[in-house]
C-alpha positions in Angstrom: 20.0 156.7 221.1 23.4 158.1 219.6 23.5 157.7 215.7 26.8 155.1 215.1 29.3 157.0 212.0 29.6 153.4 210.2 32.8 152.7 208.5 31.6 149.8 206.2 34.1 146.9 207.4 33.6 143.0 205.9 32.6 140.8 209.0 33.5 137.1 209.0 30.7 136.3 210.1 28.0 137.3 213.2 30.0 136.7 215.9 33.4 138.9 214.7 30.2 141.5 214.2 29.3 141.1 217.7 32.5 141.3 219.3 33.8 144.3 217.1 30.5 146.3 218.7 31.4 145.0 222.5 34.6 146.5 221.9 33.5 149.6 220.7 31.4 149.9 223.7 34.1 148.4 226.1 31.8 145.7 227.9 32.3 142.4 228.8 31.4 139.5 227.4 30.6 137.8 230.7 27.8 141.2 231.0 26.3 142.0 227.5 23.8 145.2 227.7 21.3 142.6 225.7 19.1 145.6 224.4 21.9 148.4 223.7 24.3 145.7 221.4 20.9 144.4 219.5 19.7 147.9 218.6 23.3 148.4 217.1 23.5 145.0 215.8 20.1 145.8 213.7 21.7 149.2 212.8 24.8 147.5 211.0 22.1 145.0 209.2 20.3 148.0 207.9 23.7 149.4 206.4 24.1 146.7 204.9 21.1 146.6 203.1 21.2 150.0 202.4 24.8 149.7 200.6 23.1 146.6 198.6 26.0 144.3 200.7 25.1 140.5 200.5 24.2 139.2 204.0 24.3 135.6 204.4 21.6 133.9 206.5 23.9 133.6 209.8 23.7 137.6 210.4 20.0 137.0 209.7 19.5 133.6 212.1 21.9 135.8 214.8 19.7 138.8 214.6 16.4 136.9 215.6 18.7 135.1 218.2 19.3 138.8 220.0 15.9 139.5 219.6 14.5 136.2 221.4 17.3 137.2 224.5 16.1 140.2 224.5 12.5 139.4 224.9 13.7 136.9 227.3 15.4 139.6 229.8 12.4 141.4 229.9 10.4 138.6 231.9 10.9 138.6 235.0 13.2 136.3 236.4 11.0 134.0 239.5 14.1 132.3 240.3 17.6 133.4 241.4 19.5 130.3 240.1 17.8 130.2 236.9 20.4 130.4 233.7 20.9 133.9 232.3 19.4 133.6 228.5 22.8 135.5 226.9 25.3 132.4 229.0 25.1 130.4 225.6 25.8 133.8 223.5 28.6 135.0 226.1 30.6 131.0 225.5 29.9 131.1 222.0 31.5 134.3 221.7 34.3 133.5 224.2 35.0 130.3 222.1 35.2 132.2 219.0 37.6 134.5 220.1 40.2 132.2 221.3 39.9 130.6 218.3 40.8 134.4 216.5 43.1 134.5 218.6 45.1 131.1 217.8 44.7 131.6 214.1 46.3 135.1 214.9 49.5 133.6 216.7 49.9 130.6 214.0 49.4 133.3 210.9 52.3 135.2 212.6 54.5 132.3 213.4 53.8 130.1 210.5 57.2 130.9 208.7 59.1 130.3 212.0 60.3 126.9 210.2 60.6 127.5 206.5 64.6 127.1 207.2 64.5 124.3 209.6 65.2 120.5 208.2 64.7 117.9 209.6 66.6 114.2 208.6 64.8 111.0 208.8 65.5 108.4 211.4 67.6 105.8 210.7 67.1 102.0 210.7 69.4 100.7 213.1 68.1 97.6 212.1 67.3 96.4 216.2 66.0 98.4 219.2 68.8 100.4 221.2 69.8 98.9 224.3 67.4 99.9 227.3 70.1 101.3 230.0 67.4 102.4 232.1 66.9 99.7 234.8 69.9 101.0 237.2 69.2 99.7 240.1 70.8 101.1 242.7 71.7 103.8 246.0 74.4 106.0 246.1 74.5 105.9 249.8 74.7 101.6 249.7 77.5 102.9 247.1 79.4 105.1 249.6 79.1 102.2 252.2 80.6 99.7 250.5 83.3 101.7 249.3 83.8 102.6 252.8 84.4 98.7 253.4 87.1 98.3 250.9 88.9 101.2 252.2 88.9 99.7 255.9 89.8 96.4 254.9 92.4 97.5 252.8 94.0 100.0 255.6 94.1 96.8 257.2 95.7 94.6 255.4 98.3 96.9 253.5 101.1 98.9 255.0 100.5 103.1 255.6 100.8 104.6 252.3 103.6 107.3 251.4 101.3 110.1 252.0 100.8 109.2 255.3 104.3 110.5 256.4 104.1 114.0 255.9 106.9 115.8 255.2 109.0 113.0 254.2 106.9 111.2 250.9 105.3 114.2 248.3 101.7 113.4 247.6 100.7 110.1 245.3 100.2 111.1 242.0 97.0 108.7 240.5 96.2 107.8 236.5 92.5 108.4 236.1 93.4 106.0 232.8 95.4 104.1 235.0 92.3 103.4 237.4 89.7 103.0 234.5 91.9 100.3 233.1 91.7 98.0 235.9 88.1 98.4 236.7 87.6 97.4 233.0 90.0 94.4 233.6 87.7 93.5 236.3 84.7 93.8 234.6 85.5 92.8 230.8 83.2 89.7 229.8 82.8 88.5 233.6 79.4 89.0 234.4 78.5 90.6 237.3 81.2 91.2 240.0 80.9 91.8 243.7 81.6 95.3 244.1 84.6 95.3 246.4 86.4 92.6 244.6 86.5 95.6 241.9 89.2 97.2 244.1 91.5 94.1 244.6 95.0 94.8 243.9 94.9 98.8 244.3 97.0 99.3 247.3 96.5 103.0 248.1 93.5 104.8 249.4 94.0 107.5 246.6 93.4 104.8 243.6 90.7 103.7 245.5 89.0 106.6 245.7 89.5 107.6 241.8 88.4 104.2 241.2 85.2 105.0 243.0 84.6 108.0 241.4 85.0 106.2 237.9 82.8 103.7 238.5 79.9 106.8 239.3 81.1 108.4 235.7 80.5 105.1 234.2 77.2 104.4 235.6 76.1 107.9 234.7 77.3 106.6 231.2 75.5 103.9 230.9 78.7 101.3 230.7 78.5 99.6 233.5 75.3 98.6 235.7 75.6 98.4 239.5 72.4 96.1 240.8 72.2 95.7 245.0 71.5 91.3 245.6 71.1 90.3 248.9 73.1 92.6 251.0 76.0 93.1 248.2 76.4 94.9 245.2 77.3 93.8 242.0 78.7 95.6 239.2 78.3 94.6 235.6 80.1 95.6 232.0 76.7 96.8 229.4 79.2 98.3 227.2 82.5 100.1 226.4 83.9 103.3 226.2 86.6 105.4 227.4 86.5 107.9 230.3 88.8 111.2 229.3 88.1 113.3 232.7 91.3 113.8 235.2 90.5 113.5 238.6 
């Protein structure tokens, strides 16, 4: 067998020792050549002792280990499904090397938050509100509004913008529309959803309205809950809605 050039290198421990010499080689864990990586293994052993370095009893227990697998592939093997002897070496091995590996990636990383701070909760004294019980479909939503806009068609004269050409286009207050669904809602409990829209007259305030009322559930200040075969709406808490539509 080729004589190994030994560079004297410190070893962790046996296993760093093992995989350092199935690198060398280029093998796999998952297929050790048993007899070729314990002859080498012994080699480094014997450098040891020959530079006086201290071995500790793991290279010693790890050398009689490769030894006993060794002996062990020699016997003929009388059944096909029996464990190969080096599986427990080969996941020990495997083990310790993702382990290497994760102490690797957290030595490199370790100052990543030396200039981060973090600020301690506060104590707010009681739990936040829990917003999360919205019960409700955005199509039931889009039906209903679709009732308040035929019954109001119905009831009030065409609007300006029906007469093209002689009324310009209604202009509609997003604040304006906010307002009143507030009115509506402000300490009332919950409220059927189309009495919401009493008292706006056009189809374009209905409409912003609508879209209002979906900014305002996405908010979390009002809750919208389907009973029966209506839906209510209900005031959870305050706040102002700044987008134009």
């Amino acid at each position: 067998m080729e004589a190994l050039s030994f560079h004297i290198e410190v070893f962790e421990g046996p296993l760093e020792l093992l995989l350092h010499l199935l690198k060398k080689n280029k093998v796999s864990i998952y297929d050790i050549p048993i007899e070729k990586i314990t002859a080498q293994y012994m080699e480094y052993i014997q450098k040891f002792q020959e530079f006086d370095m201290e071995l500790s009893s793991d290279f010693l227990i790890m050398a009689s280990e490769l030894l006993y697998i060794k002996s062990q592939m020699l016997l003929p093997r009388h059944d096909e499904e029996e464990e190969d002897p080096r599986k427990n070496l080969a996941d020990r091995l495997l083990a310790y090397q993702q382990m290497k590996a994760a102490a690797i990636y957290l030595k490199e990383h370790e100052g990543d938050g030396q200039f981060r701070f973090y600020k301690e909760p506060d104590d707010i004294g009681q739990p936040a509100p829990d917003y999360s019980n919205q019960a409700f479909d955005v199509e039931q939503l889009i039906a209903a509004l679709s009732d308040v806009l035929i019954k109001t068609q119905r009831k009030e004269p065409p609007p300006k913008t029906s007469f093209v050409g002689i009324g310009g286009h209604e202009q509609v207050s997003s604040a304006y529309c906010a307002s009143h669904i507030k009115e509506r809602l402000l300490g009332r409990g919950p409220v059927a959803f189309r009495k919401v829209f009493a008292g706006l007259d056009s189809k374009p305030k209905i409409v912003v309205s609508f879209l209002i009322i979906l900014e305002m559930i996405r908010l979390n200040m009002i809750k919208a809950e389907v009973k029966g075969r209506e839906i209510y709406l209900t005031q959870i808490k305050d706040g102002e809605i700044t987008n134009e539509f």
